[in-house]
C-alpha positions in Angstrom: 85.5 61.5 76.5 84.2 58.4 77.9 82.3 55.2 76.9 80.1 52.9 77.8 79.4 49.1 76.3 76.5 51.1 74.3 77.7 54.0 72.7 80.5 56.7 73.4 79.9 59.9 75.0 81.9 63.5 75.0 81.2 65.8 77.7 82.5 69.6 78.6 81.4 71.5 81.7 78.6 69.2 82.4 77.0 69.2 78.5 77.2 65.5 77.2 76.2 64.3 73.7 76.3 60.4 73.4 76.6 58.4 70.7 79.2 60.5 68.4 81.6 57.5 67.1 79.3 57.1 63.6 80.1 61.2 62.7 83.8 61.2 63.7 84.0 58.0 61.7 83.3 60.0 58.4 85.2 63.1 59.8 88.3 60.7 60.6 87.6 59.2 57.2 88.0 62.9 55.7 90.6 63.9 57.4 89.1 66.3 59.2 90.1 66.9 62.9 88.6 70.3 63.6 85.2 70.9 63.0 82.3 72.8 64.2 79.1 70.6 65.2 75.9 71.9 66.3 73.3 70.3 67.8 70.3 70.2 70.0 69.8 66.7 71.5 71.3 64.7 74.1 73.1 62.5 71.3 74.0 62.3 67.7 71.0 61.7 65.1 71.1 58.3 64.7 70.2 58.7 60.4 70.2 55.5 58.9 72.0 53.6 61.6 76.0 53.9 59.3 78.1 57.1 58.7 76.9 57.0 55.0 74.7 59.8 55.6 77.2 61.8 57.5 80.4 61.0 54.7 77.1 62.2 51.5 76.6 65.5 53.7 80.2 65.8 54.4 82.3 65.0 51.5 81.7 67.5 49.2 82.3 70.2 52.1 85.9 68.8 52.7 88.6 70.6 50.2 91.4 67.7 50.2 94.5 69.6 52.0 98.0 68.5 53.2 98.7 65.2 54.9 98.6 67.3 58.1 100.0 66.1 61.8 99.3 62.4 63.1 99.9 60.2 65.9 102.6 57.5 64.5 102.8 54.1 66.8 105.9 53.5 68.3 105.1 51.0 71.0 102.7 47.9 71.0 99.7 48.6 73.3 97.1 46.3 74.5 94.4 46.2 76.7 92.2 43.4 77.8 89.1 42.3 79.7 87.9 38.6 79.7 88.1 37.1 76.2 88.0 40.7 74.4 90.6 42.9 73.5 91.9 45.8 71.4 95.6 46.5 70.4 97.5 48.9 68.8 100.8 48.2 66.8 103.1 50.1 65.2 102.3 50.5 61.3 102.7 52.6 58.3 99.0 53.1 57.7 95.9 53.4 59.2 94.9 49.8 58.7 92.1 48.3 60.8 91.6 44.7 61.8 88.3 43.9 63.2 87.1 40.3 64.4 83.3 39.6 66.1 82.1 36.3 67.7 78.7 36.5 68.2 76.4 33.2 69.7 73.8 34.5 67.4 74.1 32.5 63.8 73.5 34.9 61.5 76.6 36.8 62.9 79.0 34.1 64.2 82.3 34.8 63.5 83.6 37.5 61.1 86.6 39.7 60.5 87.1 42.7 58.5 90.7 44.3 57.4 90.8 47.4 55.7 93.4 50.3 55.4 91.2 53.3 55.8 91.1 56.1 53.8 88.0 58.5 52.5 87.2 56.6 49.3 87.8 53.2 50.9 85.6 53.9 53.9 83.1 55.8 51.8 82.6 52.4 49.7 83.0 49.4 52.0 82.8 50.8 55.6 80.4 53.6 56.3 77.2 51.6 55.0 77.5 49.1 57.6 74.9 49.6 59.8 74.8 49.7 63.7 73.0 46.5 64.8 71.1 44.5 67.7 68.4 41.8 69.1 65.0 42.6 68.4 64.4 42.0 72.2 67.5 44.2 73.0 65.6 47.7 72.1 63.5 48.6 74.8 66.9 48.1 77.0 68.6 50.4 74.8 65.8 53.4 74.9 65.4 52.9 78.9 69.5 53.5 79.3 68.7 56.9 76.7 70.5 55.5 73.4 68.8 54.5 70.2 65.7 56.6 71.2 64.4 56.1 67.4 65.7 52.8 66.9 63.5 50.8 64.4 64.4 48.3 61.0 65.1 52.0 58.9 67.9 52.6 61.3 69.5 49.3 62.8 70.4 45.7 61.5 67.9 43.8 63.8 68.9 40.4 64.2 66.1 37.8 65.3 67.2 34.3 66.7 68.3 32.8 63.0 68.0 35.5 60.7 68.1 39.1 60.2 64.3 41.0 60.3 65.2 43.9 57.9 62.7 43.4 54.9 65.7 44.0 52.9 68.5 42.1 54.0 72.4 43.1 54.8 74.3 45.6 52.9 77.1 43.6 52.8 77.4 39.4 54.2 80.0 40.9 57.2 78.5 44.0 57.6 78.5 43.0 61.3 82.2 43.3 61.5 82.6 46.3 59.1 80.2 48.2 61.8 82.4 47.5 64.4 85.4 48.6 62.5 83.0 51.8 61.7 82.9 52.7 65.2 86.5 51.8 65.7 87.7 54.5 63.2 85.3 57.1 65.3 86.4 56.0 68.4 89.9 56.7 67.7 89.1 60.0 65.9 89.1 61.3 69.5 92.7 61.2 69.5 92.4 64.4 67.7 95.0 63.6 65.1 95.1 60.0 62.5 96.9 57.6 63.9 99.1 55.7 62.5 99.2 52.3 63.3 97.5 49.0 62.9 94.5 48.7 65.3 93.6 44.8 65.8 90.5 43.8 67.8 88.5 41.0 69.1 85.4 41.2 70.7 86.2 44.5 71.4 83.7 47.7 71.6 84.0 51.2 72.9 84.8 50.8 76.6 87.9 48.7 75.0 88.7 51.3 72.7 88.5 54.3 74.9 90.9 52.4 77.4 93.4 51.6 74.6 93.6 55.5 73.3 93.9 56.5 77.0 96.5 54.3 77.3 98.6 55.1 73.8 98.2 58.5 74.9 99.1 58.1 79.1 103.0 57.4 78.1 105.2 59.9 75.7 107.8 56.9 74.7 104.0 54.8 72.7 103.8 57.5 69.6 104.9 60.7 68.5 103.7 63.1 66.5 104.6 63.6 62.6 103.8 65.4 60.0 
């Protein structure tokens, strides 16, 4: 696993497929940590820009099993770079707390809180869309993500206002997104984990640090059942 500030990328003797964090959202969301994906591309199919195509597909698939194993927090851990950072604390659920600041106005500043399970997530989380500046998209195809990127897949914000004929999905779907790719981001851990995750500013470089360093030290979790 690794990430970048775009997107986050798994790789295995040299294969690489980028941009997974919207399908192991809705896998995560599921509760399904082993699963079989196939696919012939350098990255994930980008759908409609959220995981709500991937939890429609999905969800009736999943037979609801045992609570199965999961990482429980023992141990705060943070990690930090300028005025961003992602932490995780100990908690009895999987509650995610996810705060953006934009300079853009028709972001700003939002926060979204939510404890995640499948119907939760289903509803308020996996329609948030991915999102960017209309001048940001050639920049994104020339570094190999978003190579379909266009108003049916992505929340494109223009200076004051948002250029999607029809609107937002919800008035912080900016920050639900981020909490979206939070929950896929983690999913890598292999197992739930329980624990509150709190963010600011953060994004998937941030996140791949913090589960790399949860994971780098025995006496930060354990694993229950």
């Amino acid at each position: 696993m690794s990430a970048t500030r775009l997107a986050t990328v798994i790789a295995e003797n040299g294969t690489t497929v980028a941009t997974v964090e919207h399908l192991m959202s809705a896998l995560s969301a599921l509760g399904v940590t082993d699963a079989r994906v196939e696919i012939d591309g350098p990255e994930v199919p980008i759908m409609d820009g959220s995981a709500a195509p991937f939890m429609a597909a999905l969800a009736p698939k999943v037979v609801p099993g045992g609570p199965g194993e999961a990482i429980e927090v023992l141990r705060p851990v943070s990690v930090r770079a300028g005025s961003s950072f992602v932490a995780i604390l100990p908690h009895p659920r999987r509650r995610f707390d996810v705060g953006i600041d934009f300079p853009d106005p028709v972001i700003g500043v939002q926060r979204a809180i939510y404890d995640i399970d499948a119907e939760v997530f289903g509803r308020e989380i996996a329609p948030a869309r991915t999102f960017g500046r209309l001048k940001d998209v050639k920049r994104l195809r020339r570094r190999g993500y978003g190579r379909g990127a266009s108003l049916e897949n992505a929340v494109a914000v223009d200076g004051e206002r948002v250029a999607n004929p029809e609107g937002l999905r919800f008035p912080d779907e900016f920050a639900r997104h981020k909490l979206l790719d939070a929950v896929g981001d983690l999913a890598l851990a292999g197992r739930p984990i329980l624990g509150l995750y709190r963010a600011h500013k953060g994004g998937h470089r941030l996140n791949y640090q913090l589960l790399a360093a949860l994971l780098s030290r025995s006496e930060n979790f354990k694993i229950v059942a």
